[in-house]
C-alpha positions as CSV (number, residue, x, y, z in Angstrom):
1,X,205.9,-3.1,97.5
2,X,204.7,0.9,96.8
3,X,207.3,1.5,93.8
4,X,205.7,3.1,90.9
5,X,205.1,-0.1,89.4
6,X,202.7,-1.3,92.0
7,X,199.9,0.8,90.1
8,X,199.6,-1.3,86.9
9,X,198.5,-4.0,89.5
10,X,195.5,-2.4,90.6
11,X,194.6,1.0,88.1
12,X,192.5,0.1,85.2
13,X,195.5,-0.9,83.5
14,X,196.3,-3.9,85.1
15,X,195.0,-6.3,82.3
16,X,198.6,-5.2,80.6
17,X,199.8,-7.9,83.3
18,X,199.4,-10.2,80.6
19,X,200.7,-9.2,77.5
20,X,204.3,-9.5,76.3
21,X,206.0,-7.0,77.9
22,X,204.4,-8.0,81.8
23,X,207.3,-10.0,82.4
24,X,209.6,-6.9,82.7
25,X,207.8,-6.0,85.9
26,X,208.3,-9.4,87.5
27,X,211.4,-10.6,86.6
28,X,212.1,-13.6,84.6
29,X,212.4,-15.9,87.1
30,X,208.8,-14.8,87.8
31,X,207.5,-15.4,84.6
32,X,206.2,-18.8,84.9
33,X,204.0,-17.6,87.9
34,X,201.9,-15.1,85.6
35,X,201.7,-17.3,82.6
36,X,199.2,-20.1,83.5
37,X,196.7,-17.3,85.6
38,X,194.1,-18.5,83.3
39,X,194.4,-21.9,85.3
40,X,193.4,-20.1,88.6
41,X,190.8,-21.9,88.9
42,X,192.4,-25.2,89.1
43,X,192.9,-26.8,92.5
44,X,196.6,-27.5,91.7
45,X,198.0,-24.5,91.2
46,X,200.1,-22.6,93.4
47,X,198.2,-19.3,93.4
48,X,194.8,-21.3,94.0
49,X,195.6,-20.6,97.9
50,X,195.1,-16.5,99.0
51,X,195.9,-16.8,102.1
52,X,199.1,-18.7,102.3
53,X,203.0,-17.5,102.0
54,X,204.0,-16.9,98.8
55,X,206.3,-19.9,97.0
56,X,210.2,-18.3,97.0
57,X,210.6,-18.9,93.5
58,X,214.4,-16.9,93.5
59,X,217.4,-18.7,94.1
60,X,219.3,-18.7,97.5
61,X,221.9,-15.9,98.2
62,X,222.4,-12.8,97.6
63,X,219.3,-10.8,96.0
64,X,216.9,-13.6,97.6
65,X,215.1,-11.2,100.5
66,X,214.5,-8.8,97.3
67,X,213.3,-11.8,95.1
68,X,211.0,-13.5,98.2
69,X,209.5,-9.8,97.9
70,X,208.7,-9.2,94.3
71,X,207.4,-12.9,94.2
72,X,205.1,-12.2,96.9
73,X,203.7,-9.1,95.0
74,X,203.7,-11.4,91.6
75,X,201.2,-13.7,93.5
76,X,199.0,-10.3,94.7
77,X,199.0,-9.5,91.0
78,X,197.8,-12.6,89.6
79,X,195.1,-12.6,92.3
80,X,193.8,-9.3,91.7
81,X,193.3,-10.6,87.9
82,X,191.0,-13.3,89.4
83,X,189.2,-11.0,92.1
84,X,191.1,-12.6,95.1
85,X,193.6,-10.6,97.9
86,X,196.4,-12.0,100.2
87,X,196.3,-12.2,103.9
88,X,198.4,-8.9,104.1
89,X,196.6,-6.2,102.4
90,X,198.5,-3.4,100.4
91,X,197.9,0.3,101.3
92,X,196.7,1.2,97.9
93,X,194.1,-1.6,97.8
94,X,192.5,0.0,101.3
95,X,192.5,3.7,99.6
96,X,188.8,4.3,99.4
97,X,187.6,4.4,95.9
98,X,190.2,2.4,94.3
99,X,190.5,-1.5,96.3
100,X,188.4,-4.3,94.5
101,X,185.3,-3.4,97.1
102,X,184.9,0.4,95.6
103,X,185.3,1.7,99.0
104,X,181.3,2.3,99.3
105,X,179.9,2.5,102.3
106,X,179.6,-0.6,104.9
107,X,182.4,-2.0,103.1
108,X,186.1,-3.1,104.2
109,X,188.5,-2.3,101.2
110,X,190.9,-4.9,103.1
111,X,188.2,-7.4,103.8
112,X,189.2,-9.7,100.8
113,X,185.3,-11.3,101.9
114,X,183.9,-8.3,101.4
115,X,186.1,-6.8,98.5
116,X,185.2,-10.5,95.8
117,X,181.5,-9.4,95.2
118,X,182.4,-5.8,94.2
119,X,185.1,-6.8,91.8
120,X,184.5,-6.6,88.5
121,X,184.4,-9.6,86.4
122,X,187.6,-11.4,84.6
123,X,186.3,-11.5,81.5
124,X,185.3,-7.8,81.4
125,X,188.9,-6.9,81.8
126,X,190.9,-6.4,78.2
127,X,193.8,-8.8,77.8
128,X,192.6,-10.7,80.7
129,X,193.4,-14.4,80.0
130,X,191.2,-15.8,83.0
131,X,188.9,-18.3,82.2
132,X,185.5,-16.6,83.6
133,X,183.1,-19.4,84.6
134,X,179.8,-17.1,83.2
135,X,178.3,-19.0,81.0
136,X,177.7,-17.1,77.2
137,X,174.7,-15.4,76.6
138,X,172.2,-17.4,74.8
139,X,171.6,-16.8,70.9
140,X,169.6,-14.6,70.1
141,X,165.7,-15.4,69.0
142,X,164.7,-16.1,65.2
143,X,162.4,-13.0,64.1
144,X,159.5,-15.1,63.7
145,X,160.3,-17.1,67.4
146,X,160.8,-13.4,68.9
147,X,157.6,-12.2,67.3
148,X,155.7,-15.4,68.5
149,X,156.6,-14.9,72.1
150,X,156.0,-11.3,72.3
151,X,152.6,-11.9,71.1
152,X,152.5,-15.0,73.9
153,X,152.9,-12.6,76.3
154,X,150.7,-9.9,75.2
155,X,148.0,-13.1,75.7
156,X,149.1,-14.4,78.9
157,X,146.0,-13.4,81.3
158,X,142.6,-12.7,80.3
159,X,142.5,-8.7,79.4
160,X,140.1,-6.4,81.6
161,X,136.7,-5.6,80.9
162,X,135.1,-2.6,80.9
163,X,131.3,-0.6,80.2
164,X,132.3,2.2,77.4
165,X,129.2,4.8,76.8
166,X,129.3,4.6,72.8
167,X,130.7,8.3,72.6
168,X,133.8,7.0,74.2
169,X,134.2,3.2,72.9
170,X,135.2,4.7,69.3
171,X,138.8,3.3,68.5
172,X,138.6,0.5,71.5
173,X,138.2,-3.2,71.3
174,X,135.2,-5.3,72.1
175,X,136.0,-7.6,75.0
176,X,133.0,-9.3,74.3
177,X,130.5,-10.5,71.5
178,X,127.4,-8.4,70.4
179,X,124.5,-9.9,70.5
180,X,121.5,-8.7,69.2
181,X,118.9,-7.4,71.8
182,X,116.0,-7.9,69.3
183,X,115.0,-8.5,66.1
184,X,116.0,-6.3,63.4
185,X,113.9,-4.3,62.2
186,X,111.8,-5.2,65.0
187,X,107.9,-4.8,63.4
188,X,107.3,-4.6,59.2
189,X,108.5,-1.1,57.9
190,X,108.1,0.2,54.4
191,X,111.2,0.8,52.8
192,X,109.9,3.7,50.3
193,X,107.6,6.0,50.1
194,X,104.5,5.3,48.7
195,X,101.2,3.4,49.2
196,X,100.7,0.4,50.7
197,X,98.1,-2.0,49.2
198,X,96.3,-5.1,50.0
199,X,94.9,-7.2,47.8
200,X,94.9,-6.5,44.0
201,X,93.8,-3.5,42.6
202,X,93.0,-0.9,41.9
203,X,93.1,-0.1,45.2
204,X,90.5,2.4,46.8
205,X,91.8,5.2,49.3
206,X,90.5,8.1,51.5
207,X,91.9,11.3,52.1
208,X,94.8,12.3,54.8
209,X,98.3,12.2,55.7
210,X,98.6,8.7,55.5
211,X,101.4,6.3,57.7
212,X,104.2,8.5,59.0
213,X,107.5,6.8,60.6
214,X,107.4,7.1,64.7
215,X,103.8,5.9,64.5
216,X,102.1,3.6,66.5
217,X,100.2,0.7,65.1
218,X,98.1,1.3,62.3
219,X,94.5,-0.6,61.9
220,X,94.4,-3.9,59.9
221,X,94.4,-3.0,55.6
222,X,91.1,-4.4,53.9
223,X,91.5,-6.4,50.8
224,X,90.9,-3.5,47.6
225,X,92.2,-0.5,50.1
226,X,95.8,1.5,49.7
227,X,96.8,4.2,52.8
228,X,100.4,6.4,51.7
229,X,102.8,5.4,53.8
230,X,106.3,7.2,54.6
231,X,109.8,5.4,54.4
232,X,110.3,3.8,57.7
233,X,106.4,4.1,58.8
234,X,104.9,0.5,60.5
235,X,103.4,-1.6,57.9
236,X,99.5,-2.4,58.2
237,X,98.8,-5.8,59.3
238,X,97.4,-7.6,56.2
239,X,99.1,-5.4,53.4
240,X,100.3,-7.3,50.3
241,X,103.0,-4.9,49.1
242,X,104.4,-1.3,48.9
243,X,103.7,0.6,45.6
244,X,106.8,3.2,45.1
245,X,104.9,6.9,44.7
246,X,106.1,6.8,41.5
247,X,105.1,3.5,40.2
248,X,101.4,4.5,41.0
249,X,98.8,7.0,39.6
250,X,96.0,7.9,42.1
251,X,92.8,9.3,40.7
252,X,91.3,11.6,43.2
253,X,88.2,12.4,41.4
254,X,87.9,9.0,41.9
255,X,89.6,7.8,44.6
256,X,91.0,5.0,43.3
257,X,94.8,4.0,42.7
258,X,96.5,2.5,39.8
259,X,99.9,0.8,39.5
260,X,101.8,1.5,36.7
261,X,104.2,-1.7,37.0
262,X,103.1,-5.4,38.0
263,X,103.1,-5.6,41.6
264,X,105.2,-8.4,43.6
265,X,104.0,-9.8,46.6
266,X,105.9,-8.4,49.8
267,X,108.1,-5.8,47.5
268,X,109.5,-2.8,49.4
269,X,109.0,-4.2,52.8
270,X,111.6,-5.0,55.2
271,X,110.1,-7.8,57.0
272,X,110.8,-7.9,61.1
273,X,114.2,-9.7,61.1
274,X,115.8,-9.3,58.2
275,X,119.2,-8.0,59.1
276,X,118.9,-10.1,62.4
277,X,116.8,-12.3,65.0
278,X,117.3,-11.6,68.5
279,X,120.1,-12.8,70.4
280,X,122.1,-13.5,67.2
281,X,125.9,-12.4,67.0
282,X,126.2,-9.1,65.2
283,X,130.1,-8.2,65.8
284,X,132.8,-10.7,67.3
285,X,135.1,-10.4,70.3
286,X,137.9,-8.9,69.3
287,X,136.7,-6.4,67.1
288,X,138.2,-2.7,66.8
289,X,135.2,-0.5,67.4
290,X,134.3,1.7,64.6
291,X,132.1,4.5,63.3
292,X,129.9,1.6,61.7
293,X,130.4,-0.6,64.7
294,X,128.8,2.4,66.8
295,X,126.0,2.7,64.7
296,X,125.3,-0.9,64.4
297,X,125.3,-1.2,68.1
298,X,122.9,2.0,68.4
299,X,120.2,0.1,66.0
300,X,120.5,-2.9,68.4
301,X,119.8,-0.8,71.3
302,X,123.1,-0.6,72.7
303,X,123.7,2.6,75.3
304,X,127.1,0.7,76.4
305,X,129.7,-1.3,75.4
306,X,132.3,-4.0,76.5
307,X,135.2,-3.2,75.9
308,X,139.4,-3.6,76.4
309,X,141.0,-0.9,78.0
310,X,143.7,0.6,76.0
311,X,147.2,-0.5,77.1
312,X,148.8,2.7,78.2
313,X,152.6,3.2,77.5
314,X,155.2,5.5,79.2
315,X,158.0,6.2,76.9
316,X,161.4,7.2,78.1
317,X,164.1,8.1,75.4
318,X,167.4,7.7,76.4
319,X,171.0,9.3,75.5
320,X,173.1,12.1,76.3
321,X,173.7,12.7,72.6
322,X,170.2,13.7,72.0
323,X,169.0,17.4,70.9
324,X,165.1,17.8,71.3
325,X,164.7,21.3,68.9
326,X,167.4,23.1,66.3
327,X,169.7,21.7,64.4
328,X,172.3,18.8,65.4
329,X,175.4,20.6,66.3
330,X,179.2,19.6,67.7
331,X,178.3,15.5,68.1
332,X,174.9,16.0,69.3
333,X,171.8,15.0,67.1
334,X,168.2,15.4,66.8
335,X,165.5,13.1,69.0
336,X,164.0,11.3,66.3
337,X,162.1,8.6,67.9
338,X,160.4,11.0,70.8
339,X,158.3,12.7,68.2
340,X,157.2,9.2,66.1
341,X,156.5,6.7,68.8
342,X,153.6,8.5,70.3
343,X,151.5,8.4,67.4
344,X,152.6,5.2,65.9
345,X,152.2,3.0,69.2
346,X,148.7,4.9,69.2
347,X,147.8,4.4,66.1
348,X,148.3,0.0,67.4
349,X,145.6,1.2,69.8
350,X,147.7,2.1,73.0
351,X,147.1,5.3,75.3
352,X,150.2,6.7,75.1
353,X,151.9,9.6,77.6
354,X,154.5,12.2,76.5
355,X,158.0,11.0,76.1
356,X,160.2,11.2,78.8
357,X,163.8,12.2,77.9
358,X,166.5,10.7,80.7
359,X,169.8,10.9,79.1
360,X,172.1,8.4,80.0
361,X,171.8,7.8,83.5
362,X,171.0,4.7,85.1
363,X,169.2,6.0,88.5
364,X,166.8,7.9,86.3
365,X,166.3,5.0,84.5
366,X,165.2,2.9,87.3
367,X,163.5,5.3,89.1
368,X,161.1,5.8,85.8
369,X,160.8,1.8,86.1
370,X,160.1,1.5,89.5
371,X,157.5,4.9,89.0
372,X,155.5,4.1,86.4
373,X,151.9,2.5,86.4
374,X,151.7,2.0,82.6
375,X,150.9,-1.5,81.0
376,X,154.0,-1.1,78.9
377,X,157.5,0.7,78.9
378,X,159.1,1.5,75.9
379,X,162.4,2.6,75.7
380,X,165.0,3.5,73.1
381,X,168.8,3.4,73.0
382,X,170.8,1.4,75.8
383,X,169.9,-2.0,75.0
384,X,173.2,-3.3,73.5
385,X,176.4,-3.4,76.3
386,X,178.4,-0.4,75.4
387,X,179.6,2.2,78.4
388,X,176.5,4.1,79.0
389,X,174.1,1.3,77.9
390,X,172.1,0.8,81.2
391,X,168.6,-1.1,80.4
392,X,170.2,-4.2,81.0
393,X,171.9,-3.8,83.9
394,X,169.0,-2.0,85.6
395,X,166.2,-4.5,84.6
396,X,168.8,-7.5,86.1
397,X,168.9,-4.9,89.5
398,X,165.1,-4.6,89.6
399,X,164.9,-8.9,88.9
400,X,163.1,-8.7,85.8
401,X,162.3,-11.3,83.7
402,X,163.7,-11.5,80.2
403,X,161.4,-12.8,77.7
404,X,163.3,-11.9,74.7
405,X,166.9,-10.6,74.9
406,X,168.0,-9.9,71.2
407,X,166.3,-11.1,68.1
408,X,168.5,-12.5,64.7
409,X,166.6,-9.7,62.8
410,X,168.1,-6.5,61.3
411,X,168.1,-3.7,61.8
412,X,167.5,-4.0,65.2
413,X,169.0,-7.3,66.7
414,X,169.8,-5.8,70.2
415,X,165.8,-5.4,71.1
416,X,164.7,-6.9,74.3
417,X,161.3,-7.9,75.8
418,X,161.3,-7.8,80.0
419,X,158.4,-8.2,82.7
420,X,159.0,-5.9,86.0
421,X,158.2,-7.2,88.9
422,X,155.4,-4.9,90.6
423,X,157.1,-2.1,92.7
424,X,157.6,-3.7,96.4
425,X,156.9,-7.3,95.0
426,X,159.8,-9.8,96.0
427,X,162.5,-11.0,92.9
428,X,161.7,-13.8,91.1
429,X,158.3,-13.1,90.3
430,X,157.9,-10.4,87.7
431,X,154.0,-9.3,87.1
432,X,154.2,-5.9,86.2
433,X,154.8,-3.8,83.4
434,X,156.3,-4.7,80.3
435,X,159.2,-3.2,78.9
436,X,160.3,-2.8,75.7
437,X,164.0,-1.7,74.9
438,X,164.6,-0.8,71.3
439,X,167.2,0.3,69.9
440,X,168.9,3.4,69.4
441,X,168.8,3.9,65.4
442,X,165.4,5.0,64.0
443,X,165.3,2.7,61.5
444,X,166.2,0.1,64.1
445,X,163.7,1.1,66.2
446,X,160.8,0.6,63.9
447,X,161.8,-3.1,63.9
448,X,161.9,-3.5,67.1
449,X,158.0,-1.9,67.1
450,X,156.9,-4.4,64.9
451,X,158.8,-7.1,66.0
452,X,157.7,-7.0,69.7
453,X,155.7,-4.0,70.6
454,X,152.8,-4.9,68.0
455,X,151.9,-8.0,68.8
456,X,152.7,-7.8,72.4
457,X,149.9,-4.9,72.5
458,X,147.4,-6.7,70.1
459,X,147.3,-9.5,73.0
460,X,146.8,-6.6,75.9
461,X,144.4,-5.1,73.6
462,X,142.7,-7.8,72.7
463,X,142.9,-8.2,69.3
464,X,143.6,-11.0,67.3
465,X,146.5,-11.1,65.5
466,X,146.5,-10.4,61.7
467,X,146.9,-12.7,59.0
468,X,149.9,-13.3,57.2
469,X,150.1,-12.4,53.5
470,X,153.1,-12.3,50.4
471,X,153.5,-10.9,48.2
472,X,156.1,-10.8,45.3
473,X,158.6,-8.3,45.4
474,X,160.1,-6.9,41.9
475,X,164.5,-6.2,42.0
476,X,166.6,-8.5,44.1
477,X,166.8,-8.0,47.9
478,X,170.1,-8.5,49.1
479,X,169.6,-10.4,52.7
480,X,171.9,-11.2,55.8
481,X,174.2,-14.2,56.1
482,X,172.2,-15.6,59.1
483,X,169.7,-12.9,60.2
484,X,166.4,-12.0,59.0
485,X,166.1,-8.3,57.4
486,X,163.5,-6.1,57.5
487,X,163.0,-3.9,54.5
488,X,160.9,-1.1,53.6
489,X,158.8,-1.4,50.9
490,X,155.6,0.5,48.6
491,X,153.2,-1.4,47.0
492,X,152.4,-1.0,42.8
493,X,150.1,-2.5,40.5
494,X,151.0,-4.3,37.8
495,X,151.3,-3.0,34.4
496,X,150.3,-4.8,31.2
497,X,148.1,-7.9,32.7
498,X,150.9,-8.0,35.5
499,X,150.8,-9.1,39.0
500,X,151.0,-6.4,41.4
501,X,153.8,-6.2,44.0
502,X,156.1,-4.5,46.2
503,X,159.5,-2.6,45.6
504,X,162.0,-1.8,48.0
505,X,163.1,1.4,49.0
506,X,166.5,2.7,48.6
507,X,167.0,4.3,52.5
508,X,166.8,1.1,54.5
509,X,170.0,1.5,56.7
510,X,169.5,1.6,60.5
511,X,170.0,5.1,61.1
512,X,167.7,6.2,58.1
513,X,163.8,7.1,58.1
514,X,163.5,8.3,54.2
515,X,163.0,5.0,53.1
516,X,160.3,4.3,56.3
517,X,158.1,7.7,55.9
518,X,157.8,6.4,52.4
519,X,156.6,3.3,52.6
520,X,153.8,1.5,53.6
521,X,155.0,-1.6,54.5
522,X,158.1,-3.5,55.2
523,X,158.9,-7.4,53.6
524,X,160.4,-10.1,55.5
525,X,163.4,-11.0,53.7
526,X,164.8,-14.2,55.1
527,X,168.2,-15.0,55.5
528,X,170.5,-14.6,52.5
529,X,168.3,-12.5,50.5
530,X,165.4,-13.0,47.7
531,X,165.7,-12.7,43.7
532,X,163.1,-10.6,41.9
533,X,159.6,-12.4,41.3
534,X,160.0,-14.6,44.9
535,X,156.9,-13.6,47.0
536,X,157.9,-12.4,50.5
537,X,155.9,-11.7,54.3
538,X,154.7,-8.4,54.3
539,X,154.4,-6.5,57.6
540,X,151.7,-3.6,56.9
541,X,152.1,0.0,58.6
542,X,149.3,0.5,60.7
543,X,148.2,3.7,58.8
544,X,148.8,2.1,55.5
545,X,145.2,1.6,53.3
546,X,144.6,-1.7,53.1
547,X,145.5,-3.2,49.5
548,X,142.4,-4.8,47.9
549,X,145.0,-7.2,46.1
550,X,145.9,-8.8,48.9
551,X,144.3,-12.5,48.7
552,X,142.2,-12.3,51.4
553,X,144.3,-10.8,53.9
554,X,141.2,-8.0,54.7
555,X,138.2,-10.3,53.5
């Protein structure tokens, strides 16, 4: 029972069990007992029951006592492949550290009730032919699905509200519409400088200054008189037109004022109203606040604003393997995506803190979960299910909720979308942060920005998503069997009376940013790739100018 081959039946090479050579260390009179394991979980095999004797497979005689034993450690075997224990527990299997419970604290090695829940999984065991009854994962999201859902998301509540001064709203969203507070202009204002005349002429004037802007009401104008009047000076009630200064000629011997071109009733006066009567919509809900916004909302008499907060976003980088200065040296390689997410996710309108480097360690990980009071989490690496990829795991121990868990796009297919629960609220009903887990290779990454971390932060932003637009793409664009791909591309005009369109860029693998920094968008190439001249989606860079070619897209 403690020979050296007892090991293989419970170090980390057990799985061997099952290949071709396992019957060697059972004997062949054993061999039928390890064969069907994968049938443990039917009800009419022998090794279905743990706890009683073991079936005395050898024949009687000599050898038998030796046989009874090796038979009885055959059936400990085959249940240590399937997470059970017998009645009689082995000495090696109660050494702390090493029996199915892990030998943690509060825990009973020889308990077999308290060893099951720690043991790892069948099917997570190589060469294991145990049928595991965890169902497969699902398939992964269509890009467009895992795009619509992110955005879903980002729209679920109503976003927060809050009073900007206008030296602060510059770059946020308006959570609600502007209206305007009173007529634009609100009195008659001359638009030039000049004279203004009623009546027709010549017109007969006096001597001063004249109108000046900032004024108050001027006295009524008399048929046959002019007054100069200053660009943006109140209008004279009664006056029939302003004369330029120099479309007139005043005679001061005189007094009297000539125009030199035919004058037009109401010319060179902005009425009251023009640009706008009061309580008529200026700007829309939803709009990004800018210089001319500001200044529009000043004229209307604006001192405040509505507006969306910006989402803020912690960003946690993840991987041992990950230099953050010099040169990548003996396996280890430069952080490429701590220095572009922060301006890129603020340049999609998010207030964005300092990336936070954790390595590979899954504590740190979900302490930085648990810690942070951001709107949305992104991180990068550890999202597929290699050794030291934790973000699943720890979002499953913190009972998040996994809106989208892989997408059928690449680069990129291992990104993920999750809800936290808020910190000390019960499982099963995440409603805190976001997270988003992209993947590891830059390239990769960038997808994964576009694909969920856009739209998901135009909905907590407010903003309305962006139209759609194609455009055709010149060369062939070879495309995935089944998957979407993403591919980088620049826009030219068209040569000769040609169409203008898009080429793709050479560096488009998943590890590679040449091909990114020099593009300005990236096409959607569905599955199985497009020939030269088809029109494709285009995904515009959120610094990219936009294209005045693009039918309508920004009009």
């Amino acid at each position: 029972m403690t020979g050296p081959d007892r090991s293989r039946s419970t170090g980390p090479d057990r799985s061997g069990l099952t290949g071709p050579d396992r019957s060697r260390s059972t004997g062949p009179d054993r061999s039928g007992l390890t064969g069907p394991v994968h049938d443990a979980t039917d009800a009419t095999h022998p090794v279905r029951d743990a706890t009683g004797p073991a079936p005395d497979l050898a024949p009687a005689g000599r050898g038998s006592g030796l046989a009874h034993e090796e038979a009885e450690r055959a059936v400990e075997q085959a249940l240590a492949l399937v997470g059970g224990s017998s009645r009689r527990p082995s000495p090696r299997s109660e050494a702390p550290g090493e029996g199915r419970g892990g030998g943690g604290p509060g825990s009973d090695p020889g308990d077999p009730m308290e060893a099951l829940p720690e043991a790892p999984a069948p099917a997570d065991r190589p060469g294991s032919r145990v049928r595991s009854s965890t169902p497969p994962p699902p398939s992964p999201l269509s890009w467009d699905r895992a795009r619509a859902a992110a955005a879903r998301a980002g729209r679920a509540g109503p976003p927060a509200t809050i009073r900007l001064p206008l030296d602060r709203a510059l770059g946020h969203v308006l959570a609600e519409a502007l209206g305007a507070l009173t007529d634009l202009p609100s009195f008659d204002t001359s638009a030039m400088d000049g004279w203004a005349v009623a009546g027709p002429g010549p017109w007969a004037f006096g001597s001063g200054a004249g109108l000046l802007a900032g004024r108050g009401p001027a006295t009524a104008l008399p048929d046959g008189a002019a007054v100069r009047i200053a660009t943006g000076a109140r209008v004279p009630p009664d006056t029939t037109a302003v004369i330029r200064s120099e479309h007139a000629h005043a005679d001061e011997a005189k007094g009297l004022l000539h125009a030199l071109r035919p004058v037009v009733a109401g010319q060179d006066i902005r009425p009251r109203g023009q640009e706008c009567r009061s309580g008529e919509q200026l700007v829309p809900t939803g709009t990004v606040v800018t210089p001319a916004v500001l200044g529009l909302a000043a004229a209307a008499g604006y001192d405040a604003l509505p507006a969306v907060p910006r989402p803020r976003v912690d960003i946690l980088v993840l991987g041992d393997e990950l230099l953050a200065s010099g040169l990548p040296h003996d396996g280890l390689i430069r952080d490429a995506l701590g220095p572009m997410l922060g301006p890129w996710l603020r340049a999609l309108g998010a207030e964005v803190s300092g990336p936070r480097r954790l390595g590979d360690d899954a504590e740190a990980l979900r302490e930085a979960l648990t810690d942070s009071d951001a709107d949305l989490i992104v991180t990068t690496g550890g999202t597929a299910s290699g050794p030291v990829d934790h973000v699943h795991p720890v979002l499953d121990a913190l009972g998040a909720e996994l809106l989208v868990d892989g997408a059928a796009v690449r680069p990129g297919h291992p990104m993920l979308l999750a809800r936290l629960p808020v910190p000390g609220q019960s499982r099963g009903t995440p409603d805190g942060p976001y997270l988003v887990g992209l993947p590891g290779n830059p390239l990769a990454a960038v997808s994964g920005l576009l694909t969920l971390a856009e739209p998901l932060l135009a909905g907590l932003a407010g903003r309305p998503a962006q139209d759609a637009y194609r455009a055709l793409v010149h060369a062939e664009v070879h495309g995935h069997p089944h998957d979407t791909r993403l591919v980088p591309v620049v826009h030219r005009a068209g040569r000769a009376g040609g169409r203008d369109h898009v080429a793709p860029l050479r560096y488009n693998g998943p590890a590679m940013l040449r091909g990114i920094a020099a593009a300005d968008g990236l096409a959607v190439v569905p599955p199985g790739g497009v020939r030269s001249g088809t029109e494709v989606e285009i995904l515009d860079l959120p610094w990219a100018p936009a294209t005045p070619w693009t039918e309508g897209c920004f009009t």
